[in-house]
SEFIDO-316967 format. One record per residue (C-alpha): residue in one letter; x, z, y. Coordinates in pm, 1 decimal. Layout:
N
["A", [X, Z, Y]]
...
***
This chain:
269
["X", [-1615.5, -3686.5, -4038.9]]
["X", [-1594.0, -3318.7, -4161.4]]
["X", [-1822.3, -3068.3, -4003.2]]
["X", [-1600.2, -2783.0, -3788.7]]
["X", [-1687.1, -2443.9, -3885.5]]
["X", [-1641.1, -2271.8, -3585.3]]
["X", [-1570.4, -1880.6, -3551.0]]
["X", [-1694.1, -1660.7, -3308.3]]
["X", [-1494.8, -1695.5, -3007.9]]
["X", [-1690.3, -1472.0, -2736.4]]
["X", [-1835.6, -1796.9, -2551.0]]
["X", [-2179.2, -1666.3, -2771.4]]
["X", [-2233.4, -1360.5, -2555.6]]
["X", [-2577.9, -1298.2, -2446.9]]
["X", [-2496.6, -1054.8, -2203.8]]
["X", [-2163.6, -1045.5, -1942.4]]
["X", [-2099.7, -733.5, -1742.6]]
["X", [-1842.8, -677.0, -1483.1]]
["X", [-1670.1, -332.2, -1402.5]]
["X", [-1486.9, -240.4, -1130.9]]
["X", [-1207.4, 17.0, -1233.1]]
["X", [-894.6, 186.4, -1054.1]]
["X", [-603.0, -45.2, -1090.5]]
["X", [-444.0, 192.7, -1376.6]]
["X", [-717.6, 302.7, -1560.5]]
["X", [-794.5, 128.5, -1877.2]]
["X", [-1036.8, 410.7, -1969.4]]
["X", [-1387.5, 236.7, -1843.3]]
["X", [-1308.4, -125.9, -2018.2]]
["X", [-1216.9, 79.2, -2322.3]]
["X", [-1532.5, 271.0, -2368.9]]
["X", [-1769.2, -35.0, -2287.4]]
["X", [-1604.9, -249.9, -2510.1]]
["X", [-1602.5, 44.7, -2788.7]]
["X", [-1983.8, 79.4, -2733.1]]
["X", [-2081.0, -291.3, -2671.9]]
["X", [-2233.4, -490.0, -2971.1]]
["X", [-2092.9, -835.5, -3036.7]]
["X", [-2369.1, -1025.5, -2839.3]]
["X", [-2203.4, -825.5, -2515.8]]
["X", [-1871.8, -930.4, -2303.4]]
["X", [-1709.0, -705.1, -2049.7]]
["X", [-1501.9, -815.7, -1798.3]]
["X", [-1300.1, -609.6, -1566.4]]
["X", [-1142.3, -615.6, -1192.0]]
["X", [-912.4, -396.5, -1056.4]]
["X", [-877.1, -215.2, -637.9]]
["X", [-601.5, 12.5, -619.0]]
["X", [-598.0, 379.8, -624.4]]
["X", [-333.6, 570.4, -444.5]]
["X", [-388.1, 832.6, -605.3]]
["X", [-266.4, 701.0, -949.7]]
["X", [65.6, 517.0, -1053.7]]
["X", [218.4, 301.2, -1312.8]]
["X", [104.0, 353.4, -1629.7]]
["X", [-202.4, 561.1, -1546.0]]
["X", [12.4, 868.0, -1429.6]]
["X", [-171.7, 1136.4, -1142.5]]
["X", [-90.8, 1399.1, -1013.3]]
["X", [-239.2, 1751.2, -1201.9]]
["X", [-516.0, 1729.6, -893.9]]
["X", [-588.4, 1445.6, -793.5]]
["X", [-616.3, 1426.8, -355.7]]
["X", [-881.8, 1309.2, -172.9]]
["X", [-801.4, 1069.2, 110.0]]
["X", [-752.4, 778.3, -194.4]]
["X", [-1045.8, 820.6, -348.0]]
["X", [-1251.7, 764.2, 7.9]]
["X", [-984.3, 521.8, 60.3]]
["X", [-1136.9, 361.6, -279.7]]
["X", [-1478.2, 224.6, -156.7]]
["X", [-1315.7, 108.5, 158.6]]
["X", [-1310.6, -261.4, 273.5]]
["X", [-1206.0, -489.2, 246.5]]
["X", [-1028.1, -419.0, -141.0]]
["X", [-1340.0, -317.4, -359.8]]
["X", [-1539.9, -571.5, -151.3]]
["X", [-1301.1, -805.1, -235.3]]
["X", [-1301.4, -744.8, -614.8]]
["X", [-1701.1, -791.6, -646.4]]
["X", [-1687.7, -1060.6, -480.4]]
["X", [-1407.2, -1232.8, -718.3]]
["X", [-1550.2, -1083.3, -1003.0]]
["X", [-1935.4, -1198.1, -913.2]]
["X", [-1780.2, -1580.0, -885.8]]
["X", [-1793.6, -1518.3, -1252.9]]
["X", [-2132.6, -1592.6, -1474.0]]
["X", [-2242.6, -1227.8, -1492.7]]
["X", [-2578.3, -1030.3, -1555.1]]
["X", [-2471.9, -732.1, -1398.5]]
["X", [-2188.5, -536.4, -1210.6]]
["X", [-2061.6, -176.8, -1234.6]]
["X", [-1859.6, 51.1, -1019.4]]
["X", [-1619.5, 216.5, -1254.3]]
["X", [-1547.2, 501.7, -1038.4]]
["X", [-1742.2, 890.9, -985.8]]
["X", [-1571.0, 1045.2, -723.2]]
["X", [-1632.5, 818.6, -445.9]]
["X", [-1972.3, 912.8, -515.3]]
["X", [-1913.2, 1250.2, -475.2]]
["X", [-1751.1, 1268.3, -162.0]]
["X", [-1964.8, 992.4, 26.5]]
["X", [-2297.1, 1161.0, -134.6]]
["X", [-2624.8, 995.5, -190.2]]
["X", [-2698.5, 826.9, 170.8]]
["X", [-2299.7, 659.6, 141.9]]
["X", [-2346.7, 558.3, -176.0]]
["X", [-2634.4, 406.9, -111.4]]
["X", [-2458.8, 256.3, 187.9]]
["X", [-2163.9, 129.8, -19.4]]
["X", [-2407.2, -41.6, -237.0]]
["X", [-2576.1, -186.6, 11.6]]
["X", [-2252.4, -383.9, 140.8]]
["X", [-2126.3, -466.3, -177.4]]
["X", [-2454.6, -605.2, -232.3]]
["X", [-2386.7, -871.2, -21.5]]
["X", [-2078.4, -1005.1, -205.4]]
["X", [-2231.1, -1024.4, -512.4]]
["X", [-2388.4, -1356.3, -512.5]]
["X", [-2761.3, -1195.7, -628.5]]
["X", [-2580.9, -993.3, -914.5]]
["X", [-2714.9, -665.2, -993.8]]
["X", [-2504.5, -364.1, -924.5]]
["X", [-2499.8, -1.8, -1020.2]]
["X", [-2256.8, 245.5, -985.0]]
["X", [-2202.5, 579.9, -1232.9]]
["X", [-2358.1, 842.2, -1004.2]]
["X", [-2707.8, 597.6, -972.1]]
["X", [-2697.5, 526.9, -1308.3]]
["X", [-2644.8, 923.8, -1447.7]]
["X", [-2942.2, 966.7, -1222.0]]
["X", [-3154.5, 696.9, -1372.7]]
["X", [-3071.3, 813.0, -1730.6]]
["X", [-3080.6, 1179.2, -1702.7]]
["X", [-3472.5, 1095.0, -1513.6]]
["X", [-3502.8, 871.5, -1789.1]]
["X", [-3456.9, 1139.5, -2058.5]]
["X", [-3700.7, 1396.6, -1842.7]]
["X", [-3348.1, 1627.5, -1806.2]]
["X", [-3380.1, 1841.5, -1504.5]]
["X", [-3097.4, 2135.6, -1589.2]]
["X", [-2807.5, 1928.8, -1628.3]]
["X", [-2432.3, 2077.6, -1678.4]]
["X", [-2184.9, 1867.0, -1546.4]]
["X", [-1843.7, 1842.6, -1684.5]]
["X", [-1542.9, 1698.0, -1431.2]]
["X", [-1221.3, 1572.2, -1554.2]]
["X", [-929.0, 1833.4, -1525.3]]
["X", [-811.0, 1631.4, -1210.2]]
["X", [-1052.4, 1698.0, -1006.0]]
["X", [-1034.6, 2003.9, -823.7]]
["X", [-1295.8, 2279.9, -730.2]]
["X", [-1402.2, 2119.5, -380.3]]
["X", [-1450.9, 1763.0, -596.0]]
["X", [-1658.3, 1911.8, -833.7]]
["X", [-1853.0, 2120.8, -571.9]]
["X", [-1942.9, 1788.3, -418.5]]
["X", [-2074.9, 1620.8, -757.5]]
["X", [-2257.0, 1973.5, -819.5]]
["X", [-2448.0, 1864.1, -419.0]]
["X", [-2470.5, 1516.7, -498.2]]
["X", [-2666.4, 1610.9, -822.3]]
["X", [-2889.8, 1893.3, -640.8]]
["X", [-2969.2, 1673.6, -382.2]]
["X", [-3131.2, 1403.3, -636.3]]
["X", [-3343.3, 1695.6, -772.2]]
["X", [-3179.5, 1822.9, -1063.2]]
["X", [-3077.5, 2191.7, -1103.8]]
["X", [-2727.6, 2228.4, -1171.9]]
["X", [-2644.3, 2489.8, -1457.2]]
["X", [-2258.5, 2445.2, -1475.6]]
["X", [-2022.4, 2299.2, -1317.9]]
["X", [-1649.0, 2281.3, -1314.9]]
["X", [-1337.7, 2086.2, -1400.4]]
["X", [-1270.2, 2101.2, -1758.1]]
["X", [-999.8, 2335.2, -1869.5]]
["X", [-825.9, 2023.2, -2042.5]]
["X", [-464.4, 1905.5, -1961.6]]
["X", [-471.5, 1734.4, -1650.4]]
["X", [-406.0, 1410.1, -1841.0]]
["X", [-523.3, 1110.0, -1960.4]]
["X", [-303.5, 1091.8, -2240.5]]
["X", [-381.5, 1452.1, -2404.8]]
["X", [-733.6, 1451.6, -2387.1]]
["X", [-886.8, 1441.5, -2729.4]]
["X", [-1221.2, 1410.7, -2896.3]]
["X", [-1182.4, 1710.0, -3048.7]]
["X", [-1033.2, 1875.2, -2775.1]]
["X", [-1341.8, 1819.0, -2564.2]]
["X", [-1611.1, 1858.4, -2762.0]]
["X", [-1457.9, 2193.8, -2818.6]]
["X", [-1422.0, 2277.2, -2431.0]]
["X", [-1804.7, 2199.9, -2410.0]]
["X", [-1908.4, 2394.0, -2743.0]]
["X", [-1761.2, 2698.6, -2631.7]]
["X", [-1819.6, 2698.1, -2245.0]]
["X", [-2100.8, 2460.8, -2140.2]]
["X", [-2345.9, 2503.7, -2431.6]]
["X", [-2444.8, 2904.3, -2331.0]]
["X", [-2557.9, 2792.1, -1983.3]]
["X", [-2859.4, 2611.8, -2187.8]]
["X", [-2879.9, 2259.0, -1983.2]]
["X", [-3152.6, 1989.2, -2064.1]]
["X", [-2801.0, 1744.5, -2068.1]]
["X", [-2438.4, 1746.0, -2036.6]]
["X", [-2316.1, 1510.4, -1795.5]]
["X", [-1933.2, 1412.4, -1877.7]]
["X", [-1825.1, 1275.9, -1531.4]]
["X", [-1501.8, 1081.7, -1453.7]]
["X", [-1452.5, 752.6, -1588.3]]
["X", [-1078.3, 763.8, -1652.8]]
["X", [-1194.0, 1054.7, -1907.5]]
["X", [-1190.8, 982.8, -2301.9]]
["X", [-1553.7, 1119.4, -2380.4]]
["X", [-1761.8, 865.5, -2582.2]]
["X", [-1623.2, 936.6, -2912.4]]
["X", [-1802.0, 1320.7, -2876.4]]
["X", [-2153.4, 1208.9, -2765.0]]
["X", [-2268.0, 1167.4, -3105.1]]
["X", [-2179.3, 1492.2, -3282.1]]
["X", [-2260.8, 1668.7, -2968.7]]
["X", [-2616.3, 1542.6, -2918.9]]
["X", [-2685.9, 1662.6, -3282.9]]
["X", [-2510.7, 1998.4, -3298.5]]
["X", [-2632.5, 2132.0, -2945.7]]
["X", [-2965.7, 1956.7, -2940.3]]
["X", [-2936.6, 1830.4, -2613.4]]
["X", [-2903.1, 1491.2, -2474.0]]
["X", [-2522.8, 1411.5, -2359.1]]
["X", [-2469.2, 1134.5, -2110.6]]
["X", [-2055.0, 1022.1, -2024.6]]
["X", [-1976.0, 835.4, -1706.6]]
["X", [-1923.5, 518.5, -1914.2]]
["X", [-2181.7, 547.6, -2167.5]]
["X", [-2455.9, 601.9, -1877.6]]
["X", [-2283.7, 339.1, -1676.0]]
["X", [-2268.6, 71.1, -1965.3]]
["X", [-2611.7, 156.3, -2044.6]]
["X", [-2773.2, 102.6, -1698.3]]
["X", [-2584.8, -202.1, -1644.5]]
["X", [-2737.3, -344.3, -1978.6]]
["X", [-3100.6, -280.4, -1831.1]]
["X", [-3050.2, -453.0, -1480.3]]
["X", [-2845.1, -722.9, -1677.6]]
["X", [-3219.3, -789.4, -1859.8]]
["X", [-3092.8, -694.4, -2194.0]]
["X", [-3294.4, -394.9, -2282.9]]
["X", [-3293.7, -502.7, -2605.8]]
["X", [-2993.4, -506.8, -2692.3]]
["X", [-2955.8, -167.4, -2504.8]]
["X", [-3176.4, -110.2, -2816.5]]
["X", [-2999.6, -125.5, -3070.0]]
["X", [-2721.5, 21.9, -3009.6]]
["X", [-2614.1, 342.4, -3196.7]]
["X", [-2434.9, 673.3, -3247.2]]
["X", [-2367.9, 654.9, -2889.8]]
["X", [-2584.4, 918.8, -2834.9]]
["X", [-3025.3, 937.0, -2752.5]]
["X", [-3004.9, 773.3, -2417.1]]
["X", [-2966.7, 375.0, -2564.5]]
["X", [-3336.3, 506.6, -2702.1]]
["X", [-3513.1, 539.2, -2370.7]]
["X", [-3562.9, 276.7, -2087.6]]
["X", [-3488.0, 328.2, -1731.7]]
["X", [-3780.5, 470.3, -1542.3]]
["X", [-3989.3, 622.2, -1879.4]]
["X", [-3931.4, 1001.9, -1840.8]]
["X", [-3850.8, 1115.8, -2228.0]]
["X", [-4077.3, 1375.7, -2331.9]]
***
């Protein structure tokens, strides 16, 4: 009988995690996957957003009714729940602004009752887990950068949620981008954030948004600037790893920028 070779055929992973995205976003599964070394799977589910359409079209400013109507039950309950039946290490909430307009307490609330759907599963969401990794890093002036969609009241909001955790906001703002998923390049925004975040002197950038294309700059950034850079996906991706128990593979991955170096809960010095 001749012995199979067998190829790799993802069954092998060592680490699953779930994310929970907006139905027409493919930006969150994009980025994890880019980042994720072969030992890790990622596996999505999807709650609809009324605020986006076929193809991953929004409108220029994106209103705010859906994305409250986002963490509502019974839909994103719903879609942990299905997506904990599966053999995961850890869940993430693919989603910022929810975060933004329910603040800390709601989030915490939202996590809380999602909690209970999620068979045991560890959860994070991107707001807990920028907060975990910019304590992590010992960042306390942090600029945050907002996707062009998001409009001055939004980003307001994330500027509270972020002073309310302790940190001292230096910047804050919707990027001047196009106001679309499509047109936003690497170069485009490391650019944006050379020329206009940089002078305000933060500890960290923050890229929020997950539907924004931002790993691809953390890299160059981080060693141009001298600063630590943390995206919504990267941060996300990263913190999920930890509660998942694989810190070391968190470890070894690389040129995704200085925060897959440091462990939740050591401050960096």
């Amino acid at each position: 009988m001749n012995t199979i070779r067998a190829r790799k055929d993802g069954w092998e992973a060592q680490a699953r995690i779930g994310v929970v995205v907006p139905h027409a976003d493919v930006g969150p599964e994009a980025e994890f996957q880019a980042i994720a070394p072969e030992e890790v799977s990622v596996h999505g589910s999807r709650v609809h957003f009324g605020a986006m359409r076929a193809g991953g079209e929004m409108d220029p400013k994106i209103p705010h009714d859906p994305v409250r109507a986002f963490v509502q039950p019974p839909h994103i309950d719903d879609a942990v729940e299905l997506l904990a039946a599966s053999p995961l290490d850890a869940i993430a909430l693919g989603f910022t602004s929810s975060a933004y307009v329910l603040r800390a307490s709601g989030e915490k609330s939202l996590l809380d009752r999602l909690a209970r759907r999620a068979r045991g599963i560890p959860l994070t969401s991107t707001t807990v887990a920028a907060v975990t990794g910019l304590t992590a890093l010992g960042a306390r002036k942090v600029a945050v950068v907002n996707p062009p969609w998001f409009d001055d009241q939004l980003s307001r909001l994330g500027a509270d949620y972020f002073t309310e955790q302790g940190f001292t906001v230096v910047h804050h703002g919707p990027c001047g981008l196009p106001s679309d998923q499509k047109l936003i390049t690497p170069q485009a925004l490391s650019a944006w954030i050379r020329t206009t975040v940089a002078g305000h002197r933060p500890d960290a950038v923050l890229v929020a948004g997950n539907g924004i294309r931002a790993v691809g700059v953390i890299d160059a950034l981080e060693q141009d600037l001298h600063l630590a850079v943390l995206t919504a996906n990267q941060v996300l991706f990263w913190h999920a790893l930890h509660l998942a128990g694989a810190s070391r593979t968190a470890r070894k991955i690389t040129g995704y920028g200085q925060l897959f170096d440091t462990e939740p809960g050591s401050a960096a010095s």
